[in-house]
N, C-alpha and C positions, 0 to 999 in steps of 0.2 A: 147410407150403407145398406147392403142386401141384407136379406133375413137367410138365415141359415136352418133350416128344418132339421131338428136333432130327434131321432128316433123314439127316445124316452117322454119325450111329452107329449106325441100325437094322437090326438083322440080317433084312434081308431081299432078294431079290431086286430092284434095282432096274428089271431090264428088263421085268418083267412088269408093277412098276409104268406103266410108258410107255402104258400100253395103255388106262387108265380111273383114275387116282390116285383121283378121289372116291370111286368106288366101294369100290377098293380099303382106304381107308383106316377104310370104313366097317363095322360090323356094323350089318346094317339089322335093326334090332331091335321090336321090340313088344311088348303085354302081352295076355293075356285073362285074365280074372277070372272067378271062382268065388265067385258070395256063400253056394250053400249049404253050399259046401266052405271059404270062407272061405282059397280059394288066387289065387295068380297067378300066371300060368305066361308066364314069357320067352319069346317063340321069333322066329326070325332064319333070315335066308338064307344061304345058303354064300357066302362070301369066295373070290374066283379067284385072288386071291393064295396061300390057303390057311394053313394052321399048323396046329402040334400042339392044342392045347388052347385052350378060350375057361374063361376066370374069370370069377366071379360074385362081385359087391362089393356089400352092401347097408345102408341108414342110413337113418332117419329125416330128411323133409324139414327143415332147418334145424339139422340139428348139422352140426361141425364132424368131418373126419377119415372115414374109410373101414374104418379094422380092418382084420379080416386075410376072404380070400376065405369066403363060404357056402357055394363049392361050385365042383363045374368040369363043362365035358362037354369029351368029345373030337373034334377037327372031322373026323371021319367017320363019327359017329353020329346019333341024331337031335339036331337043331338045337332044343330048349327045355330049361329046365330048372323047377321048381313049387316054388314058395317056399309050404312048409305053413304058415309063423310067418306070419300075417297077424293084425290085428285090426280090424274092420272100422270105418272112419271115418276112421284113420289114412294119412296120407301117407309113400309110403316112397320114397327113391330106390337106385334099382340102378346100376351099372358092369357094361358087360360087355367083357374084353379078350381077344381071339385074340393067344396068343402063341407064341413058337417059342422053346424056351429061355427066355434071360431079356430077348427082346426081344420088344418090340408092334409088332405089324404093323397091328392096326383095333382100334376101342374105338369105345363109345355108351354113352351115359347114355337113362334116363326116368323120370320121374314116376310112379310108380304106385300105385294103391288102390281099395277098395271102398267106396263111396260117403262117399267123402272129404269134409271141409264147409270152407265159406270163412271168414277171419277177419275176425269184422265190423268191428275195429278195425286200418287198417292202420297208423296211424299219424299223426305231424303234416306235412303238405306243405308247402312255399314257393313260392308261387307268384311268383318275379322278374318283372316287367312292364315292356316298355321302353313308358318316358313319352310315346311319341308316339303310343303305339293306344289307351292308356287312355278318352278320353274318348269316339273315334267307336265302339268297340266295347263301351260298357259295360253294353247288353244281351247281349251273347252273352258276356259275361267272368262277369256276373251267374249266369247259364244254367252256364256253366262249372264255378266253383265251388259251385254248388246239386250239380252232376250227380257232382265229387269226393267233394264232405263227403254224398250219398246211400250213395256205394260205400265210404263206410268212413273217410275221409279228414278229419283235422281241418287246415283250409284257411287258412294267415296269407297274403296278398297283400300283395307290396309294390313301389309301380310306384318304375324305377330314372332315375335321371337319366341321357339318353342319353350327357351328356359325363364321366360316372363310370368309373374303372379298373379294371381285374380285380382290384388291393388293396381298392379301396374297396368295391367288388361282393364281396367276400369277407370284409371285416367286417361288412355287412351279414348277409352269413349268419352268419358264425361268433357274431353277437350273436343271435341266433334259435335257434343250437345251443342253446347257452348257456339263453335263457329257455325255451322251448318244455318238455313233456314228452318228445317222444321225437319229433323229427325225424328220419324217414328217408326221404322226398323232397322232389325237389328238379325244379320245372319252370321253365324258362329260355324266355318267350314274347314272344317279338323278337328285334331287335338289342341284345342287353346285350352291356356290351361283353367281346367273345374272348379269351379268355387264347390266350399260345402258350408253346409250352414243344417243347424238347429242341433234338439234335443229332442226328436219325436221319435216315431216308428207308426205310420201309417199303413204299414200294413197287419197289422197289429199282432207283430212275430217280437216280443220284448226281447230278444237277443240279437234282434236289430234294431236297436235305438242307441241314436245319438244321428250325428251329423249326416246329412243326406245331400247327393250333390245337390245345386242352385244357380242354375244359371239365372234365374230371374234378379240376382244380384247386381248383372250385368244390365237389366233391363230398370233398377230404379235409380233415378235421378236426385232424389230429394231426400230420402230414409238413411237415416242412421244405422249403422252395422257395426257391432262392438263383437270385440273377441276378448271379453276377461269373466264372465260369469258362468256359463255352463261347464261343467268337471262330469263327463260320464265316460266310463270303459268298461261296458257289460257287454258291449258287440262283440258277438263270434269276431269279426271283419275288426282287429284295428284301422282298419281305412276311415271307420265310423267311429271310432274313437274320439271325442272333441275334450277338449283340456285348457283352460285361460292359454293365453300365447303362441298358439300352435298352428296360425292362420287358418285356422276354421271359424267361422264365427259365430255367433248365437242364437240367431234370430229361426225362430220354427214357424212365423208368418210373418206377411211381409210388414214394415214399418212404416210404411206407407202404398201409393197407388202404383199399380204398376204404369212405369214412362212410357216403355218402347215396346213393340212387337219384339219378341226373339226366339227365334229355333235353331237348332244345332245338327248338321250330318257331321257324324265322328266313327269312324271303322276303326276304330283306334282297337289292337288286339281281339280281333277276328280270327281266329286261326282256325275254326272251322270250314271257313271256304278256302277253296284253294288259290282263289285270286289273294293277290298282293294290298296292303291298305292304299297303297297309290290305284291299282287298278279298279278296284270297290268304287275309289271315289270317282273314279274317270267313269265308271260305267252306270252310276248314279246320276252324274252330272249331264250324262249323254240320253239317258232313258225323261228327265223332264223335259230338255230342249224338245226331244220328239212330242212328250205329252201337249205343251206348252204351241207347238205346231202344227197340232191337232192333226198330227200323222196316225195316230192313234186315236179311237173315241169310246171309250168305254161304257157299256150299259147301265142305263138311268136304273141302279136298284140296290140294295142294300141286305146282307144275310147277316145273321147273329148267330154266335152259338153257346150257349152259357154254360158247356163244359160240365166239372162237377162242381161248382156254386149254382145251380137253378135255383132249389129252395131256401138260401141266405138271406132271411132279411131285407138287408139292403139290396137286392135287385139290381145288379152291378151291369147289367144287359138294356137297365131303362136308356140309355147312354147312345146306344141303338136305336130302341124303338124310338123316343120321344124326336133323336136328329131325323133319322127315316124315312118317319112317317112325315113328316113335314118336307122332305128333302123329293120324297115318291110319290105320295101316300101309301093305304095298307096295302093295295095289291101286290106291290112291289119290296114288298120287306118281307125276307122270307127266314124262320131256323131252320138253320142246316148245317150237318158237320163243315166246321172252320175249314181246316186242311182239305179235307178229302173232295172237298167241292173247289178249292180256291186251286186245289194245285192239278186240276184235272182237265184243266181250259174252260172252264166258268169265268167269264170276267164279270165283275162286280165291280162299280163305281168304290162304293164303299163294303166295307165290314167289319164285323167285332169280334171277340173272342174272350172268356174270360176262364180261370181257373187255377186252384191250389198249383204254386210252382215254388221254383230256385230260379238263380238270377237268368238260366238256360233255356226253363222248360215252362212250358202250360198246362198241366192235365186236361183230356179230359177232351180237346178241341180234337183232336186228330184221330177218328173213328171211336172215340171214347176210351182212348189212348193219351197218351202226351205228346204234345208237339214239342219240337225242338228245335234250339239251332242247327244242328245234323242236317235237320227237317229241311230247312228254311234256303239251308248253305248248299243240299242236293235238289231240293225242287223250283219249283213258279210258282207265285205267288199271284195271281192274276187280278189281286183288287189294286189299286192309285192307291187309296186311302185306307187305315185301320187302323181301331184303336183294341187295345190288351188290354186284361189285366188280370194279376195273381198278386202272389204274397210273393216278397224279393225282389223281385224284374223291374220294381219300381226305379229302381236303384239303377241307374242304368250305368254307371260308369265302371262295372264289372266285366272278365273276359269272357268274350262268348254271350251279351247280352242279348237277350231274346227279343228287347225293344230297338234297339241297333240293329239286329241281324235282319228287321224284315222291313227295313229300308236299303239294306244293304243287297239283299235278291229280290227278282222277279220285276212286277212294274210296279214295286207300293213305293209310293215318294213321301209318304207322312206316315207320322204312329203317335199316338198318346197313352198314357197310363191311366184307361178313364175308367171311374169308380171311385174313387176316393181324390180327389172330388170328382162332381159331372163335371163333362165339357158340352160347351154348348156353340158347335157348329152351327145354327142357323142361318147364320148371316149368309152361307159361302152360298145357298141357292140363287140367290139374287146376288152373285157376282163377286161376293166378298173374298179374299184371300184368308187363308188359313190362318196365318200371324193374327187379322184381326182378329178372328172370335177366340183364339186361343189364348191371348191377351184378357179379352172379359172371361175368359173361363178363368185364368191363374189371379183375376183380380180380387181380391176380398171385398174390394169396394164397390164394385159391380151390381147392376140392378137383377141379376141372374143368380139361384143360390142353389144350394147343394144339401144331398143329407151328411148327416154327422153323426158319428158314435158319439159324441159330447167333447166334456173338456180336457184338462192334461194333455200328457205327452204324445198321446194317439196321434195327433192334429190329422183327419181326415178331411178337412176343409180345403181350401185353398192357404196352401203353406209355402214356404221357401222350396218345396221340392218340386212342384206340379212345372213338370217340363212339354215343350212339343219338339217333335225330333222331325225334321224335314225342310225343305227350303218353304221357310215364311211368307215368300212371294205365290206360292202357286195355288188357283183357283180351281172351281170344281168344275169349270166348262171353257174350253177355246173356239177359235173360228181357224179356220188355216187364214194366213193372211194375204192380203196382194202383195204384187210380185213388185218389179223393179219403178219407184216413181222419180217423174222428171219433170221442172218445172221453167217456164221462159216468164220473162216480164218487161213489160213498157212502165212508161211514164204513169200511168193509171190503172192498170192491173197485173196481177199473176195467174197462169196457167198452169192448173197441174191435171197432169193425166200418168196414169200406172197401168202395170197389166192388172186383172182380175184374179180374184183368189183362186185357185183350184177349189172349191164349195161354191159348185153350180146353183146351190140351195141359198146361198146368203142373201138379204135383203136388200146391200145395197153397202155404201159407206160412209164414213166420215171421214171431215180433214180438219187438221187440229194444226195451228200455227203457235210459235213463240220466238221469242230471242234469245240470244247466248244468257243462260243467267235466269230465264223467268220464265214462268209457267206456262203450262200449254192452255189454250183456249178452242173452241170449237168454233167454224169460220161459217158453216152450212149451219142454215134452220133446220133445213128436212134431209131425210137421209138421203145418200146423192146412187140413184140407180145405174146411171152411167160410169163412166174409168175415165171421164175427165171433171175439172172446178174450174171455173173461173172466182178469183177472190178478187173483188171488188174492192175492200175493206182494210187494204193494207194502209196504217194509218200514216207512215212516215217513211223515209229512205232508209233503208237500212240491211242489214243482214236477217234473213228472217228463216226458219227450221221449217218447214210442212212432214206432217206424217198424216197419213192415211191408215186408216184400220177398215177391216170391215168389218160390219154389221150383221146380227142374223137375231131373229125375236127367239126367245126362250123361252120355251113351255114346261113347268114342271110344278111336285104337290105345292109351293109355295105360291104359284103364281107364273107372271112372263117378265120380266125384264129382256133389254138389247144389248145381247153376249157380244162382243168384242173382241177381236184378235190383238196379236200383238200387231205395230204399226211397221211401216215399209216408211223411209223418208229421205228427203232429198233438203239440200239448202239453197237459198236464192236468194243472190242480193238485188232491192228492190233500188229503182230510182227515181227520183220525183222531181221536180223543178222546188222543193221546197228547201228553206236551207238548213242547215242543222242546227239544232234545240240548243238552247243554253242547259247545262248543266243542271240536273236537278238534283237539290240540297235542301233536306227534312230534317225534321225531330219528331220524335215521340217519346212525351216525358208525362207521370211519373212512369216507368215501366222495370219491373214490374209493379203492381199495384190491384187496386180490388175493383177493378172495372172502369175507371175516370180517368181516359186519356187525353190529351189534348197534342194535336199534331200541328208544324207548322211548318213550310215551304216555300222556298225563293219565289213559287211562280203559281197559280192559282190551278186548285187537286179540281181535274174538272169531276171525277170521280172514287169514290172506293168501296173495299169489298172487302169483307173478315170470315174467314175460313174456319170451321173447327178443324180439329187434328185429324178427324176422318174424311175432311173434304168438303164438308157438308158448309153451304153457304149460312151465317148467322147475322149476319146486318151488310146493309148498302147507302147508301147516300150519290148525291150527287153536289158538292157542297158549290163547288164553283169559285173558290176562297182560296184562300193560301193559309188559315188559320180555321182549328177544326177542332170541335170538341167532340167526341165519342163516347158513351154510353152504355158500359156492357154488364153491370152489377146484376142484370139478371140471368146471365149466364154464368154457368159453373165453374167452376177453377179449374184452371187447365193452361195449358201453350195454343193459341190460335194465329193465322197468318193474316195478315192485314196487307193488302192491292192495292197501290193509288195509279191511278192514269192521269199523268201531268204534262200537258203540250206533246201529245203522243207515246210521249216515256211512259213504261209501266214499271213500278217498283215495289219492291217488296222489303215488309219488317215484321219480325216476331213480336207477337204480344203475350203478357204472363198475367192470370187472370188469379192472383190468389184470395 
């Protein structure tokens, strides 16, 4: 379980906090890379708060746990430090904490590697559909799910009935957990209907506590949710009202880990913009297709603007700098009025905003003014990504929500309520989609933490409310993709050739094959510079999927990983003189269980391969057998996907590691 940093016990100076908390709270951190040195060298600014010593914590993207420190410097020396252990392709993440004794004063996370690669399977999505956009939108819903299952994504849609309950909305999923392979998102696209859950007030306005929406309700699998304990009705808002029996339910953090990725686009009562909720959604849906096709590329940089909370304490802008700086470095993280810069044809990758509001307004960001939905509903909005925050607006299920309204105009496709808790985007530099690190942000169990006004009803942690609003799937960089691909084959090979991307600049490509049913694989070692492949390597006759992405190396403050488009793909049935496979017929028992499986198959597994739920490869064998004992008690608890390759067949089974 993470540590959570609560204000009231930190050995440090509180008055010098007074003066910048974001800043202060921060190590503004970044990476450079060494591909012929095969290094990455940290380095960071000085902290005006100060302290003895910063720590160095580092781990491979997707394990669990942090170990013990790599290394330290002392904050009056030079400010990096050069991690020789590299390997290149690998993703690694780093902790860095300035501490004084055995208290934290600033801490950052980052992403980093040398030409890192993306995982072409992310997994199975759900796509939730409220039944009233289904029919006018089902050319761009079409477009939609084409542009997921390109990026990686195996795509179940299921449009919900608008008069169904967050019970009923949640057996639905939970019966998709259940069949699917490996469900690990989850996109909520309309008004399906809100859970609320708890007894808090986060933003620490006591006439707004009680019940706060929760979608992340929809996201756990395992936790218990009871609705007979909490009795409060001190909210202005009966909507926040919770009562034993009243389908709101109790829980003000979560009861356990969060399962699935989940974010939500909802226009639901808008009536600030003059567009219709049907057309909001249409022109949301149509503005990522373009981002997502890299018709559009937005500049590598980041602005904050901390409104009127700059001298608060908690530093509600570290949210900014600490993703940022890691994301740009510093040259590229700039304060500057929110509004008045985003809506005057400045494009910004990212940006922030924070300040005293209502569920409508931000103080304080708009020339030192309030922004508004007005604001949002009449102008452009020129960043992809932003996150708010104020007192109210947390709450997003209100009319006229200031956190809805700025997905709803301009080009921003994502928004969070960050400050109470951090979010910690790091991941998306090296390629990660927003669902993921949103996910570790909402998690409590996460090795990422947050500050906290302490305990009680506050819950400023990671609580039942901490939402992302935006499609789950979309990443912080594209490639435009190749054009039409077409493949021929004989007896002993496939040939595929495409046109070329429109990005004159791209590196080159990949080709990634599979079958009806099973996951994609990559066919080339090296990236392929030419617009044709020959695949040697097709194992058996069959029907077989080719898609194509291109390639282009990415440079930015985390490091370089090889950015990928979405894929172009054609089908081709192969033929061999060989004949076809008997049947293959497995078990895998106990499952679930705490790591000790034992598999067994009609015909002998000439290989296998166990996935964690981010992709990430955790064991292989090649047993040769038809009887197979497996070994995983020193991996984490979790859902991971287990590969066998049997007489050419490749197959797949979910394992549960508890």
């Amino acid at each position: 379980m993470k540590s959570i940093i609560t204000l009231f016990i930190l050995f440090i100076s509180f008055g010098s906090f007074a003066q910048d908390g974001s800043h202060n709270w921060t190590v503004q951190m970044w990476a450079e890379v060494d591909e012929g040195a095969s290094t990455i060298t940290l380095k960071w600014l000085p902290n005006a708060v100060g302290g003895e010593t910063y720590f160095i914590w580092k781990k491979e993207k997707g394990t669990v746990g942090w170990g013990t420190s790599i290394g330290s410097v002392a904050a009056g020396g030079t400010l990096e430090f050069t991690d020789t252990n590299v390997v290149i392709g690998r993703s690694y993440e780093y902790m860095n904490q300035l501490r004084t004794g055995g208290g934290v004063n600033a801490w950052s996370y980052i992403n980093s590697g040398i030409k890192a690669t993306l995982n072409p399977n992310k997994g199975d999505l759900l796509l939730l559909l409220d039944e009233r956009h289904a029919d006018a939108l089902t050319a761009e819903l079409d477009i939609l799910e084409y542009d997921m299952y390109t990026d990686g994504w195996m795509v179940t849609t299921l449009v919900v009935d608008s008069t169904a309950t967050p019970p009923e909305v949640k057996d639905l999923i939970s019966a998709q957990y259940a069949a699917l392979n490996n469900l690990v998102g989850l996109y909520i696209l309309g008004h399906v209907a809100v859970p609320y859950s708890g007894n808090l007030y986060p933003d620490f306005i006591y006439y707004h506590r009680g019940a706060w929406p929760a979608d992340l309700y929809y996201a756990d699998m395992f936790g218990e949710w009871t609705d007979t304990e909490v009795n409060t009705v001190t909210a202005i808002d009966p909507r926040n009202d919770n009562i034993p029996g009243d389908g709101k339910f109790d829980q003000s953090v979560m009861p356990s880990q969060v399962t699935l990725q989940v974010s939500r686009v909802d226009f639901y009562n808008l009536n600030t913009f003059d567009e219709s909720e049907e057309d909001l959604m249409r022109n949301y849906l149509n503005k990522a297709h373009e981002f997502k096709m890299a018709n559009y590329i937005p500049t590598d940089r980041g602005l904050f603007d901390q409104g009127d909370v700059e001298f608060v304490l908690e530093g509600f802008a570290q949210n900014a700098i600490r993703n940022f700086t890691a994301f740009f470095g510093p040259d590229d993280v700039e304060e500057l009025d929110y509004w008045g810069t985003l809506n005057s044809g400045a494009d910004y990758l990212w940006s922030y905003g924070s300040g005293n509001g209502t569920y409508s307004l931000a103080n304080g960001i708009n020339g030192g003014s309030a922004l508004t939905t007005n604001h949002i509903a009449d102008g452009f909005n020129e960043s992809t990504f932003t996150m708010l925050y104020g007192s109210n607006f947390g709450d997003w299920d209100t009319p006229n929500n200031i956190l809805r309204a700025s997905i709803a105009g301009g080009r921003t496709l994502a928004c969070s309520w960050a400050g109470r808790p951090n979010f910690h985007y790091q991941h998306m530099a090296l390629g990660a989609n927003i669902g993921f690190s949103a996910q570790l942000s909402q998690d409590l169990f996460s090795d990422y933490f947050s500050l906290t006004l302490g305990g009680g009803d506050i819950v400023t942690y990671e609580g039942t409310y901490v939402t992302q609003l935006g499609d789950p799937t979309v990443r912080m960089y594209y490639v435009a993709p190749p054009g039409v691909v077409a493949a021929a084959t004989d007896a002993e090979k496939t040939i595929i050739n495409w046109a070329a991307s429109t990005d004159g600049s791209v590196d080159g490509y990949n080709v990634y094959r599979r079958v009806e049913g099973g996951l994609w694989s990559k066919v080339n070692s090296d990236i392929i510079e030419e617009t044709t492949y020959t695949d040697m390597s097709v194992p058996d006759a069959g029907v077989y999927i080719y898609m194509v992405k291109a390639a282009k190396l990415k440079a930015n403050g985390s490091g370089t990983f090889y950015n990928e488009s979405h894929g172009s793909e054609t089908t081709v049935e192969f033929f061999s003189a060989l004949t076809a496979n008997e049947p293959v017929i497995f078990n895998v028992y106990p499952n679930p269980n705490n790591g000790n499986f034992q598999v067994t198959a009609n015909q002998a597994i000439d290989a296998l391969r166990i996935y964690s739920a981010d992709g990430k490869l955790v064991h292989q064998a090649q047993p040769n057998t038809a009887q197979v004992s497996i070994e995983l008690s020193d991996l984490s608890t979790g859902v991971y996907m287990l590969e066998m390759d049997v007489n050419g067949e490749t197959v797949l089974e979910r394992l549960a590691v508890r």
